[in-house]
VOPAGU-2260 file (C-alpha; in pm, 1 decimal, decimal comma):
REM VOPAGU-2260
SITE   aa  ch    i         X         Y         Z
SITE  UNK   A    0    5346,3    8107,2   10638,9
SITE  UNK   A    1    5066,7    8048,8   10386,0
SITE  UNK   A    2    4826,4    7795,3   10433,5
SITE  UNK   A    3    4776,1    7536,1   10191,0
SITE  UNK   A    4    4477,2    7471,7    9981,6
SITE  UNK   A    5    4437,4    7120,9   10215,4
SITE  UNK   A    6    4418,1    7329,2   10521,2
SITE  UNK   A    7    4165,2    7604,3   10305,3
SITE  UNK   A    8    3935,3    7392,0   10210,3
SITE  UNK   A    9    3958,8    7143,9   10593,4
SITE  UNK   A   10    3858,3    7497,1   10706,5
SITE  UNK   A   11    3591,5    7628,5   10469,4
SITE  UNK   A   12    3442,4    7228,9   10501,9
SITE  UNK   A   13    3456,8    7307,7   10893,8
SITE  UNK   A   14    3202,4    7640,6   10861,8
SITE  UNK   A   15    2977,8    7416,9   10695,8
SITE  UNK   A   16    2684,4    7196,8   10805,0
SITE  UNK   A   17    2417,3    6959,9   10750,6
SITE  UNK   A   18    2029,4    7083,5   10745,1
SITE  UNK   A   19    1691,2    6984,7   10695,5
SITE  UNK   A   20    1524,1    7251,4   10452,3
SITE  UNK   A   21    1169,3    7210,5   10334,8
SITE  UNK   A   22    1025,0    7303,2   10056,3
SITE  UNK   A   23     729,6    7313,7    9858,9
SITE  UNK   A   24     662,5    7038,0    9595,2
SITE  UNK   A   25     461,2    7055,6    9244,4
SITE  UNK   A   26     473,4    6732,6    9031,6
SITE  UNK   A   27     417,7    7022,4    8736,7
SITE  UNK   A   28     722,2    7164,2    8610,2
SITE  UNK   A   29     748,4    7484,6    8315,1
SITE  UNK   A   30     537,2    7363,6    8015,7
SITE  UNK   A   31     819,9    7283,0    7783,5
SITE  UNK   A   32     823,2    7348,8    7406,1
SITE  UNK   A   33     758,1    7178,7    7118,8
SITE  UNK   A   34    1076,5    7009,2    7003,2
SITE  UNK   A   35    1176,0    7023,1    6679,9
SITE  UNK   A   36    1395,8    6862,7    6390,8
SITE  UNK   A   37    1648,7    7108,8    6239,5
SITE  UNK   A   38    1506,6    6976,9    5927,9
SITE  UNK   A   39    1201,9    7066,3    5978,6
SITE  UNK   A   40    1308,3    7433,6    6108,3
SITE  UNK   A   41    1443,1    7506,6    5819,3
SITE  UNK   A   42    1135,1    7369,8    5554,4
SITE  UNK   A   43     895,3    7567,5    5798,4
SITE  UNK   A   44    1127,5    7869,6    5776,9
SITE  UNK   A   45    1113,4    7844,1    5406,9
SITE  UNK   A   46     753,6    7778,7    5365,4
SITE  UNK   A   47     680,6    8077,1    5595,8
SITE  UNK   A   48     892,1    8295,4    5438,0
SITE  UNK   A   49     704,4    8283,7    5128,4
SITE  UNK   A   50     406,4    8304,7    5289,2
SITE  UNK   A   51     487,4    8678,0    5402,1
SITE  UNK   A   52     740,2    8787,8    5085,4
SITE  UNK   A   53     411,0    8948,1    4970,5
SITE  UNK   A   54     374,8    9161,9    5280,2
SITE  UNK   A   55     713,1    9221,6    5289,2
SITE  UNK   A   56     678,5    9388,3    4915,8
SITE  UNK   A   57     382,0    9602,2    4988,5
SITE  UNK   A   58     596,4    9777,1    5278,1
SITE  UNK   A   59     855,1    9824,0    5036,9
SITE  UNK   A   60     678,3    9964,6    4798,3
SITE  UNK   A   61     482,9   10242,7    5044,0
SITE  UNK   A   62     724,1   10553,5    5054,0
SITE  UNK   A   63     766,8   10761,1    5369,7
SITE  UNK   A   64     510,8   11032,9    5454,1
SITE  UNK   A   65     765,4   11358,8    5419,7
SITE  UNK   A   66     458,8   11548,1    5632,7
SITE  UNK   A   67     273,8   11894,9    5636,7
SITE  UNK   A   68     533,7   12117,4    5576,9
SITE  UNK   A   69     718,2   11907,8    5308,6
SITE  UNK   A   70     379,8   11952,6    5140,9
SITE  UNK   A   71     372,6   12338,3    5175,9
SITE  UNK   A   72     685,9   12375,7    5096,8
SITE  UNK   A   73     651,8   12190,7    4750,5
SITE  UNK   A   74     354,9   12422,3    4648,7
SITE  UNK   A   75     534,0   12750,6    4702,6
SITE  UNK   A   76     843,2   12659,6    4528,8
SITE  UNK   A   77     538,0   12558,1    4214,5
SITE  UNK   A   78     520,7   12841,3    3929,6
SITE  UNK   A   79     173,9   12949,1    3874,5
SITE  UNK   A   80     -31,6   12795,3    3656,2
SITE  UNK   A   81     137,2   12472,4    3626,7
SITE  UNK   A   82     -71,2   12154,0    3717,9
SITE  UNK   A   83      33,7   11986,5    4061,0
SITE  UNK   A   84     148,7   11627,6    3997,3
SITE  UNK   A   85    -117,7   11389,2    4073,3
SITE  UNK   A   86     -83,2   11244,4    4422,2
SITE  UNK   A   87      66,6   10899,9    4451,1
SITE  UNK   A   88    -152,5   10549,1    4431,4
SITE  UNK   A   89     -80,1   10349,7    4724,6
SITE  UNK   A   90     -86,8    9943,5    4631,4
SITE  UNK   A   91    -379,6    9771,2    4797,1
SITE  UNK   A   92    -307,1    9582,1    5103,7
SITE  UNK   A   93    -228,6    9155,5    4966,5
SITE  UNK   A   94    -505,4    8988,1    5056,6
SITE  UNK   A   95    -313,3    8754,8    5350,0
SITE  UNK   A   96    -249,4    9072,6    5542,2
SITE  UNK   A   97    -596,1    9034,5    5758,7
SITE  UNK   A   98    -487,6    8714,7    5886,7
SITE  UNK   A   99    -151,9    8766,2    5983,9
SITE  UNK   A  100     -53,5    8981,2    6354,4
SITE  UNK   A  101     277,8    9105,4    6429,9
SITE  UNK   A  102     409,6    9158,2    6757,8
SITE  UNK   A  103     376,2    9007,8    7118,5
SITE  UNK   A  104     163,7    9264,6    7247,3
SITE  UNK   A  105     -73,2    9202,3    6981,0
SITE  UNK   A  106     -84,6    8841,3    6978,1
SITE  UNK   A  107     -93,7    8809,7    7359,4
SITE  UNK   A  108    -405,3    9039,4    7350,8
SITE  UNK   A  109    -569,5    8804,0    7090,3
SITE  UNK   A  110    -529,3    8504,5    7305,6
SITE  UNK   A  111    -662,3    8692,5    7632,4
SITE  UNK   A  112    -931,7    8754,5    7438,4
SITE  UNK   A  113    -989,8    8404,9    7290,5
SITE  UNK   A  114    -955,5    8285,8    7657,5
SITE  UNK   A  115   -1160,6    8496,8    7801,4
SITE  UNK   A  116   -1474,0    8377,7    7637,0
SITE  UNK   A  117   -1395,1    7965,4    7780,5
SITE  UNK   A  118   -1759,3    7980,1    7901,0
SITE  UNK   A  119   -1906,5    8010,0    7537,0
SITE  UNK   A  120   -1674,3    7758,1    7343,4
SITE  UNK   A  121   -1634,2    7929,1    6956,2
SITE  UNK   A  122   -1797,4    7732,3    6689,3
SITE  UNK   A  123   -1574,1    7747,1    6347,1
SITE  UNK   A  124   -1738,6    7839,9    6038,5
SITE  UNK   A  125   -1822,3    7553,1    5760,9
SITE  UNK   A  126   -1463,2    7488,5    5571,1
SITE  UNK   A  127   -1665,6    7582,4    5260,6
SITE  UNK   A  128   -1760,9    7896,7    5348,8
SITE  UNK   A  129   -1594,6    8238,1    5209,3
SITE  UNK   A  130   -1384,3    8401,8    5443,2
SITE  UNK   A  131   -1215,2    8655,6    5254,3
SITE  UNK   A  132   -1389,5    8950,0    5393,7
SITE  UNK   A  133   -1198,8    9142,2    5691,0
SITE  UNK   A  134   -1459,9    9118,6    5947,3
SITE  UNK   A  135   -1463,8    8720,4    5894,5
SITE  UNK   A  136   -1053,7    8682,9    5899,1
SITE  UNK   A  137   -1041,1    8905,7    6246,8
SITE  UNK   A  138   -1265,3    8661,6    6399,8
SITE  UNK   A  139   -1107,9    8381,9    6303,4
SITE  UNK   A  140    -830,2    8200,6    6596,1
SITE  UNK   A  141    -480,3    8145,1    6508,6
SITE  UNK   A  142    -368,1    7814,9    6321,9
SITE  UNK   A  143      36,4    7852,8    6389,0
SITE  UNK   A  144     230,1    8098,2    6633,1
SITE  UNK   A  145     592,7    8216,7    6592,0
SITE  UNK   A  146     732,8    8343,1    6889,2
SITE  UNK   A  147    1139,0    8442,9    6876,4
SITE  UNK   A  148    1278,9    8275,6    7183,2
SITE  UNK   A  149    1621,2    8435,7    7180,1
SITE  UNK   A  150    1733,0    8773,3    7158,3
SITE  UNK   A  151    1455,6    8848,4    7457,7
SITE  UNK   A  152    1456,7    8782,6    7842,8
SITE  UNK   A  153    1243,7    8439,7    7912,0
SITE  UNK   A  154     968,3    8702,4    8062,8
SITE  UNK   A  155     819,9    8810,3    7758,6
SITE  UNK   A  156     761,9    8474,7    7615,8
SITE  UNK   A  157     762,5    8205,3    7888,5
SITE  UNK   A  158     357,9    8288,1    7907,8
SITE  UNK   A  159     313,9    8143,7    7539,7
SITE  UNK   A  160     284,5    7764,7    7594,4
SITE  UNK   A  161      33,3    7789,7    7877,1
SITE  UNK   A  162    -195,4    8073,3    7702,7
SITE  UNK   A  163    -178,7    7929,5    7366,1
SITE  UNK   A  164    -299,6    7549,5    7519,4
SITE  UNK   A  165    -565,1    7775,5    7688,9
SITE  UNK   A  166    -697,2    7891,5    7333,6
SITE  UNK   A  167    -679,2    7576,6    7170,8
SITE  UNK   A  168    -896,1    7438,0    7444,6
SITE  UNK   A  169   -1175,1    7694,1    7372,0
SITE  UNK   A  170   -1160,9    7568,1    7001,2
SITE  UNK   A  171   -1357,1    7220,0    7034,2
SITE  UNK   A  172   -1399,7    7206,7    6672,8
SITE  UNK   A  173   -1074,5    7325,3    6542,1
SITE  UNK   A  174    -748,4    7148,5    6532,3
SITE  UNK   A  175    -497,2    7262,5    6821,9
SITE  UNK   A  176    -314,6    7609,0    6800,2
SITE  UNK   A  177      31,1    7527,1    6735,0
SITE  UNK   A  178     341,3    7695,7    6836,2
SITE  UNK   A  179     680,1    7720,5    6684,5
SITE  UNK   A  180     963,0    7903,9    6874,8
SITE  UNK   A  181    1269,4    8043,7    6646,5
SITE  UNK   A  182    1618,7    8165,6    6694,7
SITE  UNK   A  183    1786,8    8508,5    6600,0
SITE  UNK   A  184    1885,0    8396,1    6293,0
SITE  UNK   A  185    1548,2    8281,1    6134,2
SITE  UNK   A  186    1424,5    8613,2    6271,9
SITE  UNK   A  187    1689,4    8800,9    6067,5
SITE  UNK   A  188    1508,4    8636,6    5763,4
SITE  UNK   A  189    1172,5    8721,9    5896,0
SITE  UNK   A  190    1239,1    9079,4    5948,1
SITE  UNK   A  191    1375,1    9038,5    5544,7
SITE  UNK   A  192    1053,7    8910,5    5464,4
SITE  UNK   A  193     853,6    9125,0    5638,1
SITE  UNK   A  194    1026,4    9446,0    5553,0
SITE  UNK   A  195    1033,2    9532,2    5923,2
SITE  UNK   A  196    1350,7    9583,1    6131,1
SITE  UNK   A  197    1255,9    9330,9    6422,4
SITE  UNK   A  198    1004,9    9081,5    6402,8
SITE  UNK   A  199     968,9    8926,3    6752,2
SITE  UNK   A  200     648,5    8706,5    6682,7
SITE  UNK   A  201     398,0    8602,2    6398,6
SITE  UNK   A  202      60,2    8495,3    6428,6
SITE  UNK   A  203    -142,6    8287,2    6145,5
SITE  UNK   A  204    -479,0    8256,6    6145,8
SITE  UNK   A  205    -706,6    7957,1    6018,9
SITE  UNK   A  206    -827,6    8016,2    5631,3
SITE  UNK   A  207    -544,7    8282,4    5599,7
SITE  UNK   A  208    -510,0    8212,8    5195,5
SITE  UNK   A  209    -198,9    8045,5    5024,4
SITE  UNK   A  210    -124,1    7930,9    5391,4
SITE  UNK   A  211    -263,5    7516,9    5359,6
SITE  UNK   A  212      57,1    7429,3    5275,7
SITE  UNK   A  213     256,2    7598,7    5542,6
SITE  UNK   A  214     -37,6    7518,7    5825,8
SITE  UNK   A  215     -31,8    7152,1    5693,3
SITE  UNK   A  216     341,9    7108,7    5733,6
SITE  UNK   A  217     332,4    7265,8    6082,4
SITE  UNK   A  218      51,3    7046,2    6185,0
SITE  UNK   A  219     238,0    6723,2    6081,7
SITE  UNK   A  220     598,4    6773,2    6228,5
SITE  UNK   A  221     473,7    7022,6    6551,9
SITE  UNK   A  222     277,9    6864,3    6859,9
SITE  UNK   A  223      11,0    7049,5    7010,1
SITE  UNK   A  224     104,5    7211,2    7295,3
SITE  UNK   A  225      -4,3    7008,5    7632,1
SITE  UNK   A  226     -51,8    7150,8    8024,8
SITE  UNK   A  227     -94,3    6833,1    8301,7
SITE  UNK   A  228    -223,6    7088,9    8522,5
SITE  UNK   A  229    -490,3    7258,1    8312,5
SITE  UNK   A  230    -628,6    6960,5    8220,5
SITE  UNK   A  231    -629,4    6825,1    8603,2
SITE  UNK   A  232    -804,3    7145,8    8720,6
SITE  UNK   A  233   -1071,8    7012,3    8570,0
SITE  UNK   A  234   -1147,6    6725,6    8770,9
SITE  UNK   A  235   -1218,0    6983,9    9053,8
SITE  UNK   A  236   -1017,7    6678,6    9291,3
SITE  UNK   A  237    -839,7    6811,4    9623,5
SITE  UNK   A  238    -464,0    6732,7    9653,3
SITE  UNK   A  239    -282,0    6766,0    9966,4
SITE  UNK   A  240     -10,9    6985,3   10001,6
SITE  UNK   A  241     373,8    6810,4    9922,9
SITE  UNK   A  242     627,2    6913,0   10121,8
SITE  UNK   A  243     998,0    6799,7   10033,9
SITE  UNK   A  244    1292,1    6767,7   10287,5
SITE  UNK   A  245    1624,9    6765,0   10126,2
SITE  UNK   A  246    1956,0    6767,2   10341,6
SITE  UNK   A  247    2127,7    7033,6   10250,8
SITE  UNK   A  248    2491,6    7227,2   10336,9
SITE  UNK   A  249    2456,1    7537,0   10515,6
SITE  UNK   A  250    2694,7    7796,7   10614,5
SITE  UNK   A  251    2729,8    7786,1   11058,1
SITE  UNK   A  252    2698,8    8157,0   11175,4
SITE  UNK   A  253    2935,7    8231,5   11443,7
SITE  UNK   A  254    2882,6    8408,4   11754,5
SITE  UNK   A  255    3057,5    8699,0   11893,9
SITE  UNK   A  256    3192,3    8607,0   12244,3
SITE  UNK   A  257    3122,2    8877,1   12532,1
């Protein structure tokens, strides 16, 4: 005879007991992410979008080395005497492309970097100054991060809120980094844009051009990312350790009789 799911679960309740288990407490949980509207996901999406169409169109445009021996080739197969075609004109670089990373590696080094140098705090140019020249736009710290939050384990990108508050705090005279996390489907339209066939993460930095509009919008509808325990560290104040005891139901471990 079967036993009946009464007398199964009288007898799996019976293995069980009560216990004390302590733990370690930390009145800090995971900094969370900025929350935002689907409204403004999608104006954001659009405005950024635009923003990088002209990248996107300068990939497109490059055609694929064919290498050496393509090269080689091509000359032998050339009757004598007849003038080799003049080599092809690659279209400059837009002029956004300075101020604009692609990739987590990249943009994780960038912040390290920004980080690093807490102990001399980074004074901003003058709005009004001219910072169209390269060496200017890869000193300059990022105005808006887009990080793709699905599609990769939480490793890869869980490090973003804590490192990009970090960087913001090094910029006393600059408005807060902001960062926007995206789903697989805006980065299907960022890869479009982009003419790339993944685009994990974009970074923006500040006096990118044609980007006020974009930066603006982000500034007004996403809140600056904000760590309780970075800015507590500061104080420099001992705290005592917490330890939590929760009753909990344990499996009882049965001896073998002799």
């Amino acid at each position: 005879m079967q036993p009946t799911n009464s007398q199964m679960k009288s007898a799996a309740t019976a293995s069980l007991r009560k216990k004390v288990v302590h733990s370690v407490d930390t009145p800090y949980s995971a900094t969370p992410w900025p929350d935002i509207s689907t409204d403004n996901q999608e104006a954001i999406l659009e405005l950024l979008c635009r923003f990088l169409a002209p990248l996107g169109q300068c990939a497109r445009s490059k055609q694929p080395s064919k290498g050496k021996r393509s090269r080689k080739r091509k000359r032998k197969m050339e009757p004598d005497g007849e003038p080799a075609r003049p080599p092809i004109v690659k279209p400059p670089p837009p002029e956004t492309a300075p101020f604009v990373d692609v990739g987590l590696s990249s943009i994780t080094r960038t912040l390290q970097e920004l980080v690093s140098q807490h102990n001399q705090p980074i004074q901003l140019p003058a709005p009004e100054l001219d910072l169209d020249s390269d060496s200017d736009s890869s000193q300059q710290p990022y105005a808006v991060i887009f990080i793709a939050r699905s599609g990769y384990p939480s490793a890869f990108t869980s490090h973003f809120p804590e490192m990009v508050a970090a960087a913001s705090r090094v910029l006393p005279s600059a408005s807060p980094i902001r960062l926007v996390g995206y789903s697989k489907s805006c980065a299907d339209r960022l890869s479009a844009s982009l003419g790339i066939s993944r685009v994990s993460s974009v970074g923006i930095r500040q006096g990118a051009p044609m980007s006020q509009a974009l930066i603006d919008y982000v500034r007004d509808c996403v809140p600056p990312i904000v760590v309780r325990w970075l800015q507590e560290a500061e104080s420099a104040e001992y705290r005592h350790t917490c330890l939590v005891a929760e009753e909990k139901m344990v499996s009882i471990q049965k001896t073998s009789q002799q």
